[in-house]
N, C-alpha and C positions, 0 to 999 in steps of 0.2 A: 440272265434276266434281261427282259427289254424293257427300254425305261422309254417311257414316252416323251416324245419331245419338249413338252411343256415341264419337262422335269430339271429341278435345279437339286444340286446334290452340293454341300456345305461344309463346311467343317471348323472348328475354333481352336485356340488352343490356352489352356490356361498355364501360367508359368507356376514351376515348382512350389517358388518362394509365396503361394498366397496360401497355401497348405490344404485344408479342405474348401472345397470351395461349391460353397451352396447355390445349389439350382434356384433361383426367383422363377417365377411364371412364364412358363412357352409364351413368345408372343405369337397373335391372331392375326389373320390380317381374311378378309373377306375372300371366297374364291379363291382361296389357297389351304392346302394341309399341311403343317410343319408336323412332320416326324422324328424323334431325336434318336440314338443310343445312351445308354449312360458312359461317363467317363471314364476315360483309359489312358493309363502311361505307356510311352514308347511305341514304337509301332503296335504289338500284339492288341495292346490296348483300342489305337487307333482302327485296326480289323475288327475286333470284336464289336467298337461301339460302332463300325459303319454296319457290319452283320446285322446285329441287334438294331439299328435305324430301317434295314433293308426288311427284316422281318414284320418290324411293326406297320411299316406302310403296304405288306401281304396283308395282314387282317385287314387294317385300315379301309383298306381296298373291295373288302364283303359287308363293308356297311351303306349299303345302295341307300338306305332312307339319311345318311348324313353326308353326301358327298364330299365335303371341305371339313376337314378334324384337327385339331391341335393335341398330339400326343406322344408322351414321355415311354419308352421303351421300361423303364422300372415302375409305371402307373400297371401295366396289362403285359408283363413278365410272362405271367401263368396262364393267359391268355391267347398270348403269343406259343405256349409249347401246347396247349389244348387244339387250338387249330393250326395247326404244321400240317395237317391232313383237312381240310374241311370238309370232305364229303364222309370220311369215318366220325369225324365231330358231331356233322348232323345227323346220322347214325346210332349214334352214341346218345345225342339230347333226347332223338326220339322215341328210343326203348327208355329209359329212365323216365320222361316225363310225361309219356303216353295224352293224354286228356286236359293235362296241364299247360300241355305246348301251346295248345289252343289261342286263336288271335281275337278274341273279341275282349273287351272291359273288363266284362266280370270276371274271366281268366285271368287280366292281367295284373285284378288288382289284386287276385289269391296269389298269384306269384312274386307279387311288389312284395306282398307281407311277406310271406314265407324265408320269401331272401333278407328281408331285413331283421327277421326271427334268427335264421341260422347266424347270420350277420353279428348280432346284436346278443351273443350268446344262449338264446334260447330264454330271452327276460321278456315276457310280455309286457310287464309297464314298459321297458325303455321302446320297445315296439309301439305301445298304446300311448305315451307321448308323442316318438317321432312324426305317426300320422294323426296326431290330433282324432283317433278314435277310443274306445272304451278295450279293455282290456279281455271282456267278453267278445268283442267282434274281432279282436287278435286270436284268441281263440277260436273261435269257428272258422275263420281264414285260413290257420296253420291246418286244423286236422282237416279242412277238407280241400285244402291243397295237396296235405299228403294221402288222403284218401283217392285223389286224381290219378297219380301218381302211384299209387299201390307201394307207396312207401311201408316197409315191414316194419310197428315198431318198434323202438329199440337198436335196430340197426343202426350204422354208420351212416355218415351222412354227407361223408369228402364225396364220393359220387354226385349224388342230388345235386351237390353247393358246385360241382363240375357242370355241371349240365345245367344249372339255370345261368351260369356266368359263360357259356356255350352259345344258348338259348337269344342272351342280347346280343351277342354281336350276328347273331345267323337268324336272326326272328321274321326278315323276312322273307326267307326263305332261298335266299343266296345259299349255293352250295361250290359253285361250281369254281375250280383255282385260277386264281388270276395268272398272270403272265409270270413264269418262273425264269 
């Protein structure tokens, strides 16, 4: 990997005796991205979470519209092994979500819902709370996002819920891999 100059690479250690020891809040700092691993005993441990630190600041790194990020390696796990590949990713978003991909408002805001439908186990009230609309306009959000989309359905839905969590980190249309 080449790491660029401006890069500082970290490390802590917590001692045995405090047993589990809970993560508080990544700190921010302006004009800086702090990327972590999760925690590990012994060395193997100490590889994996620098891995898992190295990966995350790979994605990290296709989010052109947030250049500075504060993020936890077990926040975006599944996001992290969704784009291992980013040009199959965006590949992958794009036959899934065909019309849906789309960058304008009114797409974006069939896709806010839909995600917060699949999200939110498929309950339009908790849908039609979280966004302070009516439960009728969660309705017509969901089917005609999935209508976008050529969602079958009844079908499964791990795909779709794949490809709009694809979708944000690649939305603006970054494909191309950063420095391995």
């Amino acid at each position: 990997m080449i790491v660029p100059s401006q890069t500082i690479w970290a490390w802590g250690v917590v001692s045995p005796d405090q047993g589990d020891f809970p993560r508080g809040p990544l700190p921010e700092f302006a004009d800086v991205s702090v990327v972590v691993g999760e925690l590990g005993s012994g060395v193997d441990g100490f590889r994996r979470s620098h891995m898992e630190a190295r990966a995350v600041e790979r994605i990290v790194r296709l989010r052109a519209d947030q250049p500075h990020i504060t993020c936890a390696h077990e926040d975006v796990a599944l996001e992290v092994l969704l784009l291992a590949d980013p040009d199959a990713a965006a590949g992958f978003t794009s036959r899934l979500l065909g019309p849906l991909a789309d960058d304008d408002a009114r797409t974006a805001d069939l896709r806010s819902t839909l995600i917060r439908y699949l999200d939110m186990d498929h309950s339009l009230a908790k849908v039609a709370a979280a966004e302070h609309i009516s439960k009728n306009t969660v309705t017509y959000r969901v089917h005609k996002a999935l209508s976008l989309c050529e969602h079958p359905p009844g079908a499964s839905t791990t795909n779709l819920r794949a490809a709009l969590r694809v979708h944000e980190w690649l939305r603006d249309g970054t494909t191309s891999r950063p420095d391995a």
